[in-house]
N, C-alpha and C positions, 0 to 999 in steps of 0.2 A: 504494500500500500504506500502511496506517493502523496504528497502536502497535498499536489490537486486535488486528491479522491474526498480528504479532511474538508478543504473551501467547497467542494461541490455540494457537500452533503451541510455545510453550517450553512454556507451565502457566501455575501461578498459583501456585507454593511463596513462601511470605513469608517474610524472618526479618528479625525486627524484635529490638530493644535498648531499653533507656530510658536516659537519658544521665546518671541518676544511680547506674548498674551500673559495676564497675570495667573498664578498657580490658581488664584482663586476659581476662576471662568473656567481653570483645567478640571476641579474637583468637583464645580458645578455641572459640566457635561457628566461627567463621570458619574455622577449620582444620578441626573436624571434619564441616562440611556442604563442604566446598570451594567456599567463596563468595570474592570479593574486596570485598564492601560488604556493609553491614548497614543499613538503615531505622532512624533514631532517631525512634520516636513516645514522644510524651508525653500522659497523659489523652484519646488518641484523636489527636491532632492529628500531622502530620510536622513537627519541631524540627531536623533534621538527617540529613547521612551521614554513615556511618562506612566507609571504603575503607581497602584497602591502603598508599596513599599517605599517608593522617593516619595510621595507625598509625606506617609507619615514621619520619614526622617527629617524632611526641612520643618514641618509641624514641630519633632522634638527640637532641633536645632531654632528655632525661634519664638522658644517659651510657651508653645501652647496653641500659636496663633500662622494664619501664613503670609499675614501684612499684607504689604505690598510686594513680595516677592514675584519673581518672573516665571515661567516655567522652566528657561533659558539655564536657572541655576540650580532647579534640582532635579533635571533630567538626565539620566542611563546617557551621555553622549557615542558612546561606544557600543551600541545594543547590537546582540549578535542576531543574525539573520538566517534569512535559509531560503530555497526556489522550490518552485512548484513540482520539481523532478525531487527533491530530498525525501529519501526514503524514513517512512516511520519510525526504525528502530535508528535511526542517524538521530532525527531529532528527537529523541526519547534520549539519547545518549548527549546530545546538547543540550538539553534542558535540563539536566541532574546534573553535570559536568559544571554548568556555569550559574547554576540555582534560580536559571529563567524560567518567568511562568506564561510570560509572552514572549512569540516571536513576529517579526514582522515578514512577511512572504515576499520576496521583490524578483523581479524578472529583469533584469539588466539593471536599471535605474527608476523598473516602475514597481511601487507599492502595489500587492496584487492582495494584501489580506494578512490579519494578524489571526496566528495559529495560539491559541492556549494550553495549558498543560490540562485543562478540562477537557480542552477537543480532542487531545492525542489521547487519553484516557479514556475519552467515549471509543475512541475511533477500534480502541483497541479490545472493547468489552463487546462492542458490536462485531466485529471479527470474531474475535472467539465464541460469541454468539451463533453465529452464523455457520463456522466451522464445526460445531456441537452440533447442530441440527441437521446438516449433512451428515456426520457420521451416525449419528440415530437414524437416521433414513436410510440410508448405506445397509446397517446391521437390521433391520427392521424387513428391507427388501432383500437379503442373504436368500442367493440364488436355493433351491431346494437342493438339486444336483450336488451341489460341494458338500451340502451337511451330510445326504445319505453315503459319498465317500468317505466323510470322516468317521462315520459310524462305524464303516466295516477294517 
């Protein structure tokens, strides 16, 4: 299974920020889409994320509150990535490796959709789902011919 198979089956809803918007505006999208990351692009380009985890750290770093803070200064500027060809267990292996719970999906230089550690989790229970039920069916449809040869 490939990142594509994950976006086909969640969507492709984007929500992007620019990092010179205040952290506030980022936390109020974030609560009313019920997201936990936000895409920081700039002039086209991804510059960064924004997660629940940089909020809450500039929150502790600034007593409680997020002022006037930008998004520009407490966002992931280095967020790892991945394409719509990266096979599931690669990004199951980059998101425990570098303790991401967003990835952002890009195709050259185009943002194609943020992958979660929720979605590779479903992605992955639905598979084995899936797999279980074909071998139940499999064992269920067990030719007659094979079992009267094991018998003898």
């Amino acid at each position: 299974m490939k990142v594509s198979d994950i976006l086909r089956v969640k969507g492709n809803a984007l929500f992007t920020i620019t990092p010179d918007q205040p952290l506030a505006e980022a936390i109020n999208v974030m609560a009313e889409k019920d997201i936990g990351s936000l895409v920081v692009m700039e002039h086209g380009d991804l510059v960064g994320m924004l997660t629940f985890r940089e909020v809450i750290t500039a929150i502790v770093a600034n007593g409680g509150s997020v002022g006037n803070t930008l998004v520009r200064k407490s966002m992931d500027d280095s967020p790892v990535s991945c394409t719509l060809e990266t096979d599931l267990d690669e990004i199951r292996r980059i998101m425990l490796d570098r303790h991401a719970r967003y990835m952002p999906v890009m195709d050259k230089r185009m943002l194609m959709g943020v992958v979660s550690f929720y979605d590779v989790a479903k992605a992955v229970v639905d598979s084995q789902n899936f797999e279980n039920k074909m071998l139940k069916a499999y064992i269920r449809d067990w030719p007659a011919e094979e079992e009267d040869e094991e018998k003898r």
